[in-house]
SETI-614680 format. One record per residue (C-alpha): residue number from 1; residue in one letter; x, y, z. Coordinates in steps of 0.001 Angstrom, whole numbers. Layout:
<robas>
> n;res;c1;c2;c3
> NUM;a;X;Y;Z
...
</robas>
This chain:
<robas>
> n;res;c1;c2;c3
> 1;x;77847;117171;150279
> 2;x;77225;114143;148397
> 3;x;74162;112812;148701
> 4;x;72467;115612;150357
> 5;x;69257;116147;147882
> 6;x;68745;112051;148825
> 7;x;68930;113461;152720
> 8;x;66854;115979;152755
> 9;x;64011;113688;150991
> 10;x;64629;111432;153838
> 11;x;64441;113767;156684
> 12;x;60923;114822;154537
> 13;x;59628;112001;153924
> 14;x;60811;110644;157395
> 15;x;58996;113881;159297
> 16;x;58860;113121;162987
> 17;x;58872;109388;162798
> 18;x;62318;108591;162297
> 19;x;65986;110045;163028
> 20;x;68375;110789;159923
> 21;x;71952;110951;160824
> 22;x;74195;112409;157688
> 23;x;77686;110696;158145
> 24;x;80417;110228;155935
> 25;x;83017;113125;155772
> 26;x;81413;115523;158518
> 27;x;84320;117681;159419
> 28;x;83773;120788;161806
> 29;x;84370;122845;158442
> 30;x;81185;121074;156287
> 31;x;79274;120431;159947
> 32;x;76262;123178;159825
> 33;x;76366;123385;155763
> 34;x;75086;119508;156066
> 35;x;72719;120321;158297
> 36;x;71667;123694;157546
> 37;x;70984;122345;153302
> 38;x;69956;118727;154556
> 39;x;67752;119504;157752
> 40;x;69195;116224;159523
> 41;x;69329;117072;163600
> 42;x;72121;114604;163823
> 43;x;75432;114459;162479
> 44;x;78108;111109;162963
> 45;x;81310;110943;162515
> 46;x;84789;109480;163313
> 47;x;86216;113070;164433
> 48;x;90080;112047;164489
> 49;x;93321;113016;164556
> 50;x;96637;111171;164218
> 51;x;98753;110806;167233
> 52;x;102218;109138;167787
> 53;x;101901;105540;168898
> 54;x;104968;106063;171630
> 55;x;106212;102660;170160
> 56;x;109700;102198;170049
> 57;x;110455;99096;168122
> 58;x;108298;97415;165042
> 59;x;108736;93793;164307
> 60;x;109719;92722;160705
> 61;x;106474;90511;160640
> 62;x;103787;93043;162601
> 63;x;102133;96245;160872
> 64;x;99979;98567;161819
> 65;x;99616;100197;158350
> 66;x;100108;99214;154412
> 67;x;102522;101673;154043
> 68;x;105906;100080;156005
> 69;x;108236;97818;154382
> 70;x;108514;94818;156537
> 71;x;111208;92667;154770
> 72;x;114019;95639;156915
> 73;x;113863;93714;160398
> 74;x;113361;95421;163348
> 75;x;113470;99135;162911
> 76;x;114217;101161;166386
> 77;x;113180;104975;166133
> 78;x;115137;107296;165584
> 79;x;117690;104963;164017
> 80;x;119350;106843;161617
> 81;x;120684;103346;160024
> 82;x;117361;103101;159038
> 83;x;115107;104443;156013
> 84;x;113807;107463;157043
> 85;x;110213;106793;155529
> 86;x;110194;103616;157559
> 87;x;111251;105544;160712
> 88;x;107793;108236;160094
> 89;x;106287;105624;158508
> 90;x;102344;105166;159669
> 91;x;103524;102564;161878
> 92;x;104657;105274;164343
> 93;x;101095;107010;164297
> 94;x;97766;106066;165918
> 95;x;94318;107490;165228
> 96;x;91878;109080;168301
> 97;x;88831;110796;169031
> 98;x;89460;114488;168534
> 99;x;87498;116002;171611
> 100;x;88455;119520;170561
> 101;x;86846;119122;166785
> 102;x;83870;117487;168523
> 103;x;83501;120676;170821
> 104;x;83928;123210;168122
> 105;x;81267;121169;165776
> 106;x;78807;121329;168593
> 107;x;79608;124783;169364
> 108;x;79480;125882;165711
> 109;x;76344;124089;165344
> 110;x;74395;125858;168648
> 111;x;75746;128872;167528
> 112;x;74210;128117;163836
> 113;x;71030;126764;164641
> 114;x;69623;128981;167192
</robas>
């Protein structure tokens, strides 16, 4: 809700000549309180969730995330030789488009604004 006095000026100020989009944290459980105290008729977001990447093997030289230690070689999943936080490390996970928090923002939203 951060800067929400600063969009509702905007979306004042702006009247029918331009389109303010709040963005920046919109979750489907802040959705309609950003637009109901802001008055913005668009909302943008990254709406994700973290999946596993299927990979199998990591490369001591490639990562995917600053959290894995790459100076332990090639870790294989599952290998219990291995450090465990290397083995659920972020390396294994992916980010996606979450199509069901997309549905219940919009839902939440015609259901809000009606």
């Amino acid at each position: 809700m951060l800067g929400a006095d600063q969009l509702s000026k905007l979306v004042s100020e702006g009247g029918d000549r331009i389109v303010v989009i709040a963005g920046g944290g919109i979750t489907d459980e802040n959705a309609v309180a950003v637009v109901e105290s802001t008055g913005v008729g668009e909302v943008h977001g990254t709406f994700r969730k973290r999946i596993e990447t299927g990979m199998k093997y990591l490369h001591p030289r490639v990562s995917f995330s600053s959290s894995s230690d790459s100076s332990l070689g090639i870790v294989v999943e599952g290998d219990t030789n291995n450090d465990d936080d290397v083995v659920n490390s972020d390396d294994w996970m992916r980010y996606v488009t979450d199509g069901d928090m997309i549905e219940r923002i919009k839902r939440q939203l015609e259901e809000n604004m009606r």
